[in-house]
N, C-alpha and C positions, 0 to 999 in steps of 0.2 A: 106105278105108272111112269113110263118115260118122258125125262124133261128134252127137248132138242136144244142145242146150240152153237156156237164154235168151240172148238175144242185143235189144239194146239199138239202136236204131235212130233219129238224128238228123238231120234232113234238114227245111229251111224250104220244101221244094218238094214239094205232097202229090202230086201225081200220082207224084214218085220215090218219096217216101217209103212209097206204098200199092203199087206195082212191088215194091220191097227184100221190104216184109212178106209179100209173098205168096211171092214166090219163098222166104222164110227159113220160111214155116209149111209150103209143099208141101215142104220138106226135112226137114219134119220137127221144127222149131224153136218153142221159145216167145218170142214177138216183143214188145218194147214198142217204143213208137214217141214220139217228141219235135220237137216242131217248133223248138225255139228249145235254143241253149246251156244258159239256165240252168232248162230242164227236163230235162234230158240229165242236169246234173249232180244236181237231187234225186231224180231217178228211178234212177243209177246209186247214191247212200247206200242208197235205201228197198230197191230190186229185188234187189239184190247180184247182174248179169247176168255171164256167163259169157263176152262177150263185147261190147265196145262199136263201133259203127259211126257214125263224125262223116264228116257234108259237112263240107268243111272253111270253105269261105263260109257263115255263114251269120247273120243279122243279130243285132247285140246283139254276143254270146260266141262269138267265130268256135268253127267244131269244134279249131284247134291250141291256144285259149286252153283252153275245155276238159279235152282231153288233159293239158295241164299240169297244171291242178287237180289231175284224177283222179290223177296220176301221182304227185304231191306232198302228197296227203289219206293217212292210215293206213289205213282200209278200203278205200283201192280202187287202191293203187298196183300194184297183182300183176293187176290184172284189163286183160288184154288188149286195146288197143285198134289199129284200123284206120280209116289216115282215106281218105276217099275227093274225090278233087281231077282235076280236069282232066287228060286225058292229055298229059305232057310238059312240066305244071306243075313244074319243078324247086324254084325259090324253097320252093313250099310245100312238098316233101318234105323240102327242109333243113329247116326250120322243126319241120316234123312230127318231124324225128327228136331235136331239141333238146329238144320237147317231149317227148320217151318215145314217142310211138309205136312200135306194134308191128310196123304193117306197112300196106301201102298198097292201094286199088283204083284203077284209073283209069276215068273216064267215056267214053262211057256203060260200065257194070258188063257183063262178060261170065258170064252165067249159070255157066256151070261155075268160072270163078277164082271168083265169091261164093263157092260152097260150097266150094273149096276152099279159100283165105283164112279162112271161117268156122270149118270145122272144126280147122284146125291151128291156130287161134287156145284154141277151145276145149279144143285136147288140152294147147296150153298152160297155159291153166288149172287141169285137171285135176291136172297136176304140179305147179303152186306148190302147190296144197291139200294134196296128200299133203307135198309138204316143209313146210307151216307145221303141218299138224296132228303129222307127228313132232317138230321144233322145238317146240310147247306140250308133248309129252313131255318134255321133257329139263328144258323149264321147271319143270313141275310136278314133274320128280325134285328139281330144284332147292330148290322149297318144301320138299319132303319131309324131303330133309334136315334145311332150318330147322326145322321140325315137328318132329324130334327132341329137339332142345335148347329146352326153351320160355322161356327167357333170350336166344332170337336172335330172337324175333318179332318180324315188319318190317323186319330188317337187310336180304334184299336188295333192297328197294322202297327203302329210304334208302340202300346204296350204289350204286343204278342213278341216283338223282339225283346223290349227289356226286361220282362219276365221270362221268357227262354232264355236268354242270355245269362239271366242271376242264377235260373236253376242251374245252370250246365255249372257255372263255377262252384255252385254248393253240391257237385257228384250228385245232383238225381236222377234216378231212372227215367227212361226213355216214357215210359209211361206217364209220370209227373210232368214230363216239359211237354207231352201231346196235352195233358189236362190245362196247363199253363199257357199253352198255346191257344185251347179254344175257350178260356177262360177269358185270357186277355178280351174276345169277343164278344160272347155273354152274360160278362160282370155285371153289365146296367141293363139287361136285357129286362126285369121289371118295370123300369121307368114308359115300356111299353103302355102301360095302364096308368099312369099318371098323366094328368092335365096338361098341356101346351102351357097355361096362364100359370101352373105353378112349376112346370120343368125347365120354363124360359124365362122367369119371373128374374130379373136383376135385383130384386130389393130383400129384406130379411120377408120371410117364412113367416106368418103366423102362427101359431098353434097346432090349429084342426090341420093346415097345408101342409106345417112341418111334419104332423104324425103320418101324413098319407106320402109325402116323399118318403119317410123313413121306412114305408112297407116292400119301395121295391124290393128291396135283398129277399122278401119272405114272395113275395109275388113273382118273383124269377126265375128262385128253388122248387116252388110249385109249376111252374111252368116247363123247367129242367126234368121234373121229376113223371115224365109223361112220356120221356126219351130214358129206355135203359142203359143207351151209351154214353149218355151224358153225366153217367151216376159221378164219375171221376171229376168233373167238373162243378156237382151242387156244393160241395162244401166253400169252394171261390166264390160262388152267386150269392148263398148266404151269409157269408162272414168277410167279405172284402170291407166294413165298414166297421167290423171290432178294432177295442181300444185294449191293450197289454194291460190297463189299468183299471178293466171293467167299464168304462162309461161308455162305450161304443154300442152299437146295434147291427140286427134286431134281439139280441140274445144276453145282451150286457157277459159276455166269453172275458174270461179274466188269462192274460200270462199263456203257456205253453197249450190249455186249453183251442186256443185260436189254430187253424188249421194255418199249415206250417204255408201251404201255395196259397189260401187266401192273405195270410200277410206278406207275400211277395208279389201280391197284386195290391193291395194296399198301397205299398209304397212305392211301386211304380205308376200307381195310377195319379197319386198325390205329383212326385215329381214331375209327370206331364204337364201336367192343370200349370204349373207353377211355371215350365218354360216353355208355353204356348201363348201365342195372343188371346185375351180375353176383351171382353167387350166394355168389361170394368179394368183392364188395366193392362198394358204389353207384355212383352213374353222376359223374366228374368234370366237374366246370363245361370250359368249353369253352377258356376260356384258360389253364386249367391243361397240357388236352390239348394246346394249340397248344406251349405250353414243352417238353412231352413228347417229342410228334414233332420238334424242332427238334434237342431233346438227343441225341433218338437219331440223328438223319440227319447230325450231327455226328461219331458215333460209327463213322460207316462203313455205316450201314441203307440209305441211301437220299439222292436230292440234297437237300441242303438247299432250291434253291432250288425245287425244284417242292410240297416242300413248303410253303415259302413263299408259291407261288402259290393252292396250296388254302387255305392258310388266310385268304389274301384274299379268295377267292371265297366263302367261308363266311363271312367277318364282314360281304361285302358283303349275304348273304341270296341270294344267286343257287343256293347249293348248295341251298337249302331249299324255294327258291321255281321251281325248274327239275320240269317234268317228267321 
């Protein structure tokens, strides 16, 4: 069954390019069209197309330079692209797939592969959307959270930098700093199902209150684990509150055990708490905190040295100055 939608059309050759569009509107489709690379790529920010189609020759911004862009830009690396290259062009399909492409046509286009290329391109679409508009769910429980406590506001827009920032200087994959990034947002996302009276509570924790604060990490990862995009990110949810020395929770995780981005959210989270105003006491200079955390990862919390390493990145201004 055919999906309809926009579909993005690039090709320096009008007679193909007026071919593609008609065959993509008698399908039903809403068509733009681009002669050159680098109107491909402001038309693919402004249109937000459901589906993009690059010749892959084409002068200027070949179609696989392109694709890279797209594929490496924030707004448009989800949005599907197909390039279309000579039949038996190998070369270019490698290329094509380095770059991110999604999938290929060969020349001349055979009317029925377009539409169907086109449409499974666009049903691909359709399902990033639904998983990124659930993923801004969980974000936005995320705020909500924060939004409780009005002593946390901004905390995780500044732990999403200073744990992006520690990962980049410790060489992690782009993958790790997106986990890192929406980690930073979700760590306390269990505290969603704890009490107001015991989440805002300023005095020590009882028992029975301390055991039910200590479930959010487990109530979080259960709630992570409902989203399968989010798999990158339950190990943060659950173990952002392990101790290098065992006595942590919810899992008492001893040493290298501890997942490597949840104790880079540990310790960025801790250094917040410590130079933010609290409600029990104002926000410490920053090399107080630095002796802080040093004393504690001493103590058995956490490795001294990647402590160490954050607090370099933060004196160097890169935690501050990092997206």
């Amino acid at each position: 069954m055919s999906i309809n939608g926009k579909v993005l059309v690039a090709d320096d050759y009008e007679p193909t390019l007026l071919g593609l569009s008609a065959l993509l509107e008698a399908a039903g489709h809403t068509v733009v069209t681009a002669q050159n690379g680098t109107d491909a790529l402001r038309l693919a920010a402004s249109e937000r197309p459901d589906a993009v189609l690059l010749d892959v020759v084409m002068p200027g911004l070949t179609g696989t330079q392109v694709c890279a862009e797209l594929k490496q830009a924030p707004d448009t690396r989800f949005t599907p692209v197909v390039l279309i290259s000579g039949s038996g062009d190998r070369q270019s399909r490698v290329a094509g797939r380095e770059a991110g492409a999604d999938d290929f046509l060969n020349k001349p286009v055979d009317v029925d592969e377009l539409g169907a290329r086109v449409s499974s391109a666009i049903r691909l679409k359709r399902l990033t959307d639904e998983l990124e508009s659930a993923e801004t769910l969980f974000l936005t429980l995320g705020r909500i959270v924060e939004a409780r406590d009005p002593s946390t506001e901004g905390h995780c827009e500044r732990l999403a930098r200073y744990a992006t920032a520690l990962g980049a200087a410790l060489g992690l994959p782009q993958r790790d700093l997106d986990a890192l990034h929406r980690g930073a947002f979700l760590h306390d996302i269990g505290k969603i199902a704890i009490p107001d009276r015991i989440l805002l509570s300023r005095g020590r924790l009882d028992g029975c209150d301390l055991a039910l604060m200590q479930r959010h990490p487990v109530i979080g990862d259960e709630l992570c684990a409902t989203l399968r995009s989010l798999e990158a990110v339950r190990p943060i949810v659950r173990h952002h509150h392990e101790r290098l020395d065992g006595t942590g929770y919810p899992d008492g995780l001893r040493g290298e055990d501890i997942p490597l981005l949840a104790r880079i959210v540990r310790i960025v989270d801790v250094f917040d708490a410590l130079t933010t105003d609290r409600p029990y006491r104002e926000a410490l200079p920053s090399g107080v905190a630095y002796r802080m955390l040093l004393e504690e990862a001493r103590s058995g919390w956490c490795s001294p040295d990647l402590v160490q390493q954050f607090i370099d990145v933060h004196r160097s201004g890169l935690a501050i100055a990092s997206a």
